[in-house]
C-alpha positions in Angstrom: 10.4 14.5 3.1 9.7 16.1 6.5 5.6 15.4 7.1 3.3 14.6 9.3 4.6 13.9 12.5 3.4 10.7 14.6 4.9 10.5 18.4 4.0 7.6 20.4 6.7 5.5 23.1 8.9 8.4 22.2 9.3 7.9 18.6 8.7 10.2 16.3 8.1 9.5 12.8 7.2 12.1 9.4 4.7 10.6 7.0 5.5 11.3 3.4 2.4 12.8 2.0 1.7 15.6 3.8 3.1 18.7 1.5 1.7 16.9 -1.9 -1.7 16.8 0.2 -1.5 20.4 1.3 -0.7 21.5 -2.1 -3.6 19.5 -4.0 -5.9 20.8 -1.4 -5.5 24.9 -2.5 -7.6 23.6 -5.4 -9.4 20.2 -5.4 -10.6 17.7 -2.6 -8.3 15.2 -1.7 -9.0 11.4 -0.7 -6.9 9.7 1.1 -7.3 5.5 1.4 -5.9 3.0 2.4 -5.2 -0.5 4.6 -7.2 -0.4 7.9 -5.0 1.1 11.3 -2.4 2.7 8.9 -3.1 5.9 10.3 -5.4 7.9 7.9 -7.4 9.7 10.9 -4.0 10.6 12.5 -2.7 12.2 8.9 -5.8 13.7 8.5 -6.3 15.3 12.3 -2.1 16.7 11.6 -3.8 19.0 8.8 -6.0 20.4 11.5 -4.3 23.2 14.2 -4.0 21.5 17.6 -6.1 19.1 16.4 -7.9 15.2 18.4 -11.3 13.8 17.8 -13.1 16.0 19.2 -12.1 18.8 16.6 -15.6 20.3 15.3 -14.0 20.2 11.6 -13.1 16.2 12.5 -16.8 14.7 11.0 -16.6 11.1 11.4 -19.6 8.8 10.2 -19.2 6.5 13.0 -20.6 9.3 15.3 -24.4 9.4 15.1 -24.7 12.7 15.6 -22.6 13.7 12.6 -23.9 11.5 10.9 -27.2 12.6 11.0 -25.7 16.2 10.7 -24.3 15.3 6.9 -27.3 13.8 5.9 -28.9 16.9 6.7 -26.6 18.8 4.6 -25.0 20.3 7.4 -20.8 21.4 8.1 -19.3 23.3 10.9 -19.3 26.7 9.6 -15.8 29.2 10.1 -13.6 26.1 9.0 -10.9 26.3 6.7 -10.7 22.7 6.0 -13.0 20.3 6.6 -12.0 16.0 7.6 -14.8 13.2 6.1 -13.5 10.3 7.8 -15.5 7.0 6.9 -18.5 8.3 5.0 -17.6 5.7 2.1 -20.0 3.2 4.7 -23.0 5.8 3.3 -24.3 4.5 0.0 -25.0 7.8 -0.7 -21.4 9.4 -0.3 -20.5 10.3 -3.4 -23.3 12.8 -4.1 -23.1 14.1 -0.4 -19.7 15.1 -1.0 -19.9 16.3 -4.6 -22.8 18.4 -3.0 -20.6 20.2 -0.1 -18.2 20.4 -2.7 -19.7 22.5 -5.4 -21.6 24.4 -2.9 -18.7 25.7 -0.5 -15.6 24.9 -2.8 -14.7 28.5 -2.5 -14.5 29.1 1.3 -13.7 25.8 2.2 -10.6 22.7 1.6 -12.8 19.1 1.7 -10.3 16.1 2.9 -12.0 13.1 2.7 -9.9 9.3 4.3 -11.0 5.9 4.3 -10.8 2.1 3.3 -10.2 1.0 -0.2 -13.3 1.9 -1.2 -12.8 5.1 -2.3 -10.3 3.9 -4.6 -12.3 1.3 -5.6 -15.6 3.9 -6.5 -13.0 6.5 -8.4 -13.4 4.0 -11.6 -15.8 4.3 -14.3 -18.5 6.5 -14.3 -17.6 8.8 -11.1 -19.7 11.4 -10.3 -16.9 13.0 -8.5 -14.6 13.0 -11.7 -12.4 16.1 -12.0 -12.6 17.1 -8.2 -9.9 15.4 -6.0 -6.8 13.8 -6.3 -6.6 10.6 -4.8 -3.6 9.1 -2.3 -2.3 5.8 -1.2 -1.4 5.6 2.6 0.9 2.9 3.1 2.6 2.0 5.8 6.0 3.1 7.5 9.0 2.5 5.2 12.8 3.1 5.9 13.6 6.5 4.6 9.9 7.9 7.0 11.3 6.1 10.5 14.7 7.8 9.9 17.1 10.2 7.8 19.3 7.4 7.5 18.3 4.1 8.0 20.3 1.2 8.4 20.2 -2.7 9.0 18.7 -2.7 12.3 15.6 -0.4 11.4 14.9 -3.1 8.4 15.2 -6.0 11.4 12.4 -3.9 13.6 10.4 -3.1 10.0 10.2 -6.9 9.1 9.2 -8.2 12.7 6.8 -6.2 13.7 5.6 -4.9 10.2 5.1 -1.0 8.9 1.8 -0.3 10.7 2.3 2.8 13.2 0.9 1.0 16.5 2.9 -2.4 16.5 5.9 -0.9 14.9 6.3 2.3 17.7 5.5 0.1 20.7 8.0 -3.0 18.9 6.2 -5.2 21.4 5.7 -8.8 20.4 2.6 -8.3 22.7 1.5 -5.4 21.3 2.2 -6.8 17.7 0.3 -10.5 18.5 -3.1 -8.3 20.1 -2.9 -5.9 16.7 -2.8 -8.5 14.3 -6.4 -10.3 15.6 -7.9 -7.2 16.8 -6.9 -5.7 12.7 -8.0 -8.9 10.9 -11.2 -9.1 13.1 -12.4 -5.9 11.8 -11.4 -6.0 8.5 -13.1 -8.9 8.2 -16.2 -8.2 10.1 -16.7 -4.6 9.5 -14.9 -3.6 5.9 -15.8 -6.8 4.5 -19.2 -7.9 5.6 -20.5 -4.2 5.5 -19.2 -3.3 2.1 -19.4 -6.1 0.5 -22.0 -9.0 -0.9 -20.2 -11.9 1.1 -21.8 -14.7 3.1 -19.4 -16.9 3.4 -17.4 -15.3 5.8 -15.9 -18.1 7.5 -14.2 -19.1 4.6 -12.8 -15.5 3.9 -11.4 -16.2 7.1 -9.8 -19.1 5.8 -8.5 -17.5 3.0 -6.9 -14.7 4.9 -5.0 -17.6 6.7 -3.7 -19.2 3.8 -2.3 -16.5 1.9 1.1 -16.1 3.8 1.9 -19.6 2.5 1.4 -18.0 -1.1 3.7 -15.5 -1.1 6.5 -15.1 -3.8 5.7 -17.9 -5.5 2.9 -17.8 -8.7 -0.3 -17.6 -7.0 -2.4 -20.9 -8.0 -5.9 -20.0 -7.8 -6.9 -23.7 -8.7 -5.2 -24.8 -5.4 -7.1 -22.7 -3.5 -10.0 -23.2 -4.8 -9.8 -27.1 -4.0 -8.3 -26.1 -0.5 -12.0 -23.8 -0.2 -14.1 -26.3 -1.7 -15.9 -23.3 -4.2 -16.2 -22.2 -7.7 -12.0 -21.0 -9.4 -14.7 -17.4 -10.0 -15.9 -17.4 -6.2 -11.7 -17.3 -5.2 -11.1 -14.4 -7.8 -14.0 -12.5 -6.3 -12.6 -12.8 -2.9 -9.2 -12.3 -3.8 -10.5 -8.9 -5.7 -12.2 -8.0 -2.5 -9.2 -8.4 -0.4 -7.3 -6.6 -2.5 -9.5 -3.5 -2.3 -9.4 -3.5 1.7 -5.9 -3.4 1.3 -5.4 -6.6 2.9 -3.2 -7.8 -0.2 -2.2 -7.2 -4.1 -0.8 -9.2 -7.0 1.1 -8.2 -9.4 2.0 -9.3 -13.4 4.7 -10.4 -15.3 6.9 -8.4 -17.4 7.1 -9.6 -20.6 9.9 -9.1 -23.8 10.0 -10.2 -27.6 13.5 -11.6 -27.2 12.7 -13.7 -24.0 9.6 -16.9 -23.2 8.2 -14.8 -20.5 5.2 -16.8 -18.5 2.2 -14.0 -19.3 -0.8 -15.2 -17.3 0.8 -16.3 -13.8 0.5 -13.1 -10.7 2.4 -13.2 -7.5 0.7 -11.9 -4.4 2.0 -10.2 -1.5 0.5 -8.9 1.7 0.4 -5.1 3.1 0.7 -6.4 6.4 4.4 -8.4 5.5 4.8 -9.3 9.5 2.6 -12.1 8.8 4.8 -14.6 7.3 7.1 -16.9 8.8 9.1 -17.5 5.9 12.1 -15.0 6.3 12.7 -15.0 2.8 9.7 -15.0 1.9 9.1 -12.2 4.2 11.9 -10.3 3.0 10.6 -10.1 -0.8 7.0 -8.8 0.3 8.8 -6.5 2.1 10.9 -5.4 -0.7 7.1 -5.8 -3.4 5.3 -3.1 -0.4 8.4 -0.1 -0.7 8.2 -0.8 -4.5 5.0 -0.4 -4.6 4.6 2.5 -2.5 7.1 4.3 -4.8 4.9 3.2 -7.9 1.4 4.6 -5.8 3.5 8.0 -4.9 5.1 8.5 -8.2 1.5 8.1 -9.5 -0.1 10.1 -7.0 1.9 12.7 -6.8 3.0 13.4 -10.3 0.8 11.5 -12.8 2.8 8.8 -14.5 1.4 5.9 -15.1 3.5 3.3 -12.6 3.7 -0.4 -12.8 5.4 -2.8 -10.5 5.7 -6.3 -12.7 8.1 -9.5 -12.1 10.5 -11.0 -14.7 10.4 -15.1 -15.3 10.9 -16.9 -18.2 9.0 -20.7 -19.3 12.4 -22.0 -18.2 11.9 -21.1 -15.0 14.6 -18.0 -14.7 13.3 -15.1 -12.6 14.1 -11.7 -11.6 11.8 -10.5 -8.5 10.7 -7.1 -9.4 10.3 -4.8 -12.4 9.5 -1.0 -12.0 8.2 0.8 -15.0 7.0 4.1 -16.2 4.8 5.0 -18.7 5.5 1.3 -20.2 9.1 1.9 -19.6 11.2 -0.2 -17.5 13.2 2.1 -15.1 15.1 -0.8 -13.5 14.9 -4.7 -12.1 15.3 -5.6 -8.1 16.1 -9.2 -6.8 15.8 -9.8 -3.1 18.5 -12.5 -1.8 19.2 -13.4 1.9 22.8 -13.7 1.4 25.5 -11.1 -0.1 27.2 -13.3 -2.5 26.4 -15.1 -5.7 24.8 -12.8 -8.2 21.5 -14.6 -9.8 22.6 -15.6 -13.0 19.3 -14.6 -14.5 20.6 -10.7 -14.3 22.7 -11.6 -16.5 20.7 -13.2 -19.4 17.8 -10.7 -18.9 20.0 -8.0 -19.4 20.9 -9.4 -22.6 17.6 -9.5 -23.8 15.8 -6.8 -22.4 15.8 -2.9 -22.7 16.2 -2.9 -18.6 19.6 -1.0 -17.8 20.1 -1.3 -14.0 19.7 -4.7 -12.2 19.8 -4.5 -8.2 20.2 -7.2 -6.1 19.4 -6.2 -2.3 19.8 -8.2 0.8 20.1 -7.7 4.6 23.7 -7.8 5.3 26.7 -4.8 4.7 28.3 -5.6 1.2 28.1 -3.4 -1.0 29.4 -3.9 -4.9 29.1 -4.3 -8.5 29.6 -7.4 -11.2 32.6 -6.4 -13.9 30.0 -5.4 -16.3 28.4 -2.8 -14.1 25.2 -4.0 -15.0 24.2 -5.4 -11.9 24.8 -3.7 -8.1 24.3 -6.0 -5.3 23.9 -3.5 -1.7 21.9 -3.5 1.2 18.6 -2.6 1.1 18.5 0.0 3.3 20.8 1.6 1.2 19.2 0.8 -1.8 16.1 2.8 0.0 18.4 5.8 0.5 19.5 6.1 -3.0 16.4 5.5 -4.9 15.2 8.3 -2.2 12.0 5.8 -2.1 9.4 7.3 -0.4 
C-alpha cells in the first residue's frame, strides 16, 4: 500500500488510505476522523497539489476568516477538491456541508477531517446519509513505517507510540512534551467544547487511571469508588473518551459449547506508549493493529468487522477474536516469551468454530504445535502475513 507520504527527521512514511480515499471521492464526500495529532490535516493537504496551510482549497474552521466565509455560503471557486478541516466544532455542520454538497457535487470533490465526532454524528437520523464514506485514521503500524518490518521497528512503535510527531523524531523529549501538550487539548478543547462535561478535573483523573486498566476486564464499579460519582456518570465519560479517540473496549466472544463471561469489556488506549506495563503494553499494541484492520476492512470494503476477546467463567482466555460478518476469521494471543503455547488454544479450538490460533510475541521463533492449529511467530511477521494494514 504505497500512500500518502509523511517526511519529517528524514523518515519517510506512506499512510494506507490514500487510494481508497481517492477512489470514494470520484463520487461521494469522504470524512475522515480520527484521535487528535494523528495526522488528518497532513493526509488531507497530500490530496492537494503542492499543497501547506495556506492552500485557498485548505478551509479550516479555526481561521476566522473562513469561518465567517462558510457561514456565508462561500468556497474558493476553480478547485477541484475542496478540505473541511474542523467544522464538526459548528453546530450547524452538517447542513452546511450537505448544502455545498448538493449544490456543487458536480464540479467539485468535498473532503471533510476531524475528531470523533463525525463518527459519532454519522448514527441515527443523519442528514448527510447516502453522501460520503467515512474513514478511520489510526496511527502508524508496522507494515506503513516499512516494506518489511522487523523486531526493532516494533521496539521504536511501542516506546514512543504510533502517532507521526513522537514516533519520526523517537525522542524521549519529544515523546514526554507530546504526550501533555496531546492530552491538554483533548481535554480542554475536544472535550469541554463538544461535550456537556463540568467536571473536568476528574476526566483528568480518569485519563490517568486508565493505563492501570488495560488487559484486564474493565471494572467500572472500581472506578466509580476511585471518582467518588454515580457507576452512569463513569459510563458517560468512558463513552466520551471513546469517541475522541482517546480509548475503546471491546466484548467477549461467546460459543454454545464453552461458559464464556458475556457482560465483562477490556479497554485499551490509541495512544499504547502510555503504559508502563510491558506486557500490558504489548497486548494494546497488538488490540490497536487489530483493530485498525477491523476499521479498514470495514471502511474500505463494507463488512461488518468485530474485534472480540475469548475467556471462559473458569478463567481461560484467549486475547483477541477477529470476525467477519459474525464469522470468526481467526484468534491472536500476545505472550512476552516464545515458548509455552497457552493451553487455552487448545481447548478453544475444540469447542469453537475458530480455525487458526496465533500466538505472537517480540522475539525470532517462529513455529507450529503438532496439530497445526496453533502458530506461535513474531509479530512483525505476523503483520506481514496478515498484510495488516
Amino acid at each position: 500500500m504505497v500512500i500518502l507520504v509523511l517526511v519529517m527527521s528524514g523518515t519517510i512514511v506512506t499512510r494506507y488510505i490514500k487510494d481508497s480515499v481517492k477512489d470514494d471521492l470520484i463520487e461521494k464526500m469522504v470524512f475522515v476522523g480520527g484521535p487528535r495529532q494523528v495526522g488528518k490535516t497532513t493526509f488531507a493537504l497530500s490530496l492537494l497539489d503542492n499543497a501547506n496551510e495556506t492552500h485557498p482549497a485548505y478551509l479550516n474552521w479555526d481561521n476566522t476568516q473562513t469561518r465567517a466565509s462558510l457561514i456565508r455560503g462561500e468556497i474558493p471557486s476553480n478547485q477541484n477538491l475542496i478540505v473541511l478541516d474542523e467544522i464538526h466544532k459548528y453546530a450547524r455542520w452538517r447542513n452546511l456541508i450537505k448544502g455545498f454538497y448538493d449544490t456543487y457535487k458536480s464540479l467539485v470533490s468535498f473532503l471533510i477531517t476531524g475528531s470523533a465526532r463525525l463518527d459519532y454524528y454519522r448514527k441515527g437520523g443523519d442528514s448527510l446519509q447516502g453522501r460520503y464514506h467515512y474513514y478511520r485514521l489510526h496511527p502508524f503500524s508496522p507494515n506503513e513505517i516499512s516494506s518489511n518490518p522487523n523486531r526493532n521497528d516494533i521496539i521504536t512503535l511501542l516506546k514512543f507510540s504510533g502517532f507521526p510527531e513522537p514516533f519520526l523524531k523517537s525522542s524521549e523529549k519529544t515523546w514526554r512534551r507530546w504526550q501533555r501538550e496531546r492530552l491538554s487539548r483533548v481535554i480542554y478543547d475536544d472535550i469541554r467544547d463538544l461535550e456537556n462535561v463540568r467536571e473536568i478535573s476528574l476526566i483528568e483523573v480518569l485519563i490517568e487511571e486508565l493505563p492501570n486498566r488495560v488487559g484486564s476486564p474493565l471494572s467500572v464499579k472500581n472506578l466509580k469508588e476511585l471518582l467518588q460519582v454515580a457507576h452512569d456518570t463513569v459510563e458517560r465519560w468512558i463513552s466520551i473518551l471513546e469517541r475522541v479517540y482517546i480509548c475503546f473496549r471491546i466484548p467477549p466472544f461467546g460459543s454454545p459449547r464453552i461458559r464464556a463471561v458475556k457482560k465483562e469489556q477490556k479497554l485499551y488506549l490509541l495512544d499504547w506508549s502510555q503504559i508502563t506495563d510491558e506486557g500490558a503494553r504489548f497486548e494494546n499494541f497488538v488490540a490497536c493493529q487489530l483493530l485498525k484492520y477491523c476499521n479498514f476492512i470495514e471502511d474500505t470494503e463494507g463488512y461488518e468487522m468485530e474485534l472480540r476477546f475469548l475467556r471462559d467463567t473458569d478463567r481461560r482466555e484467549i486475547d483477541f477474536i477477529v470476525l467477519k460478518d459474525k464469522i470468526a476469521l481467526f484468534a491472536v494471543e500476545c505472550k512476552a516469551g516464545e515458548r509455552h503455547i497457552n493451553p487455552a488454544a487448545y481447548y478453544f479450538r475444540e469447542r469453537t468454530d475458530i480455525n487458526q490460533f496465533y500466538q505472537v510475541h517480540l522475539g525470532q521463533k517462529d513455529y507450529g504445535s503438532a496439530e497445526k492449529t496453533v502458530r506461535v511467530l513474531p509479530f512483525h511477521k505476523f503483520c506481514k502475513e496478515l498484510n495488516l494494514p
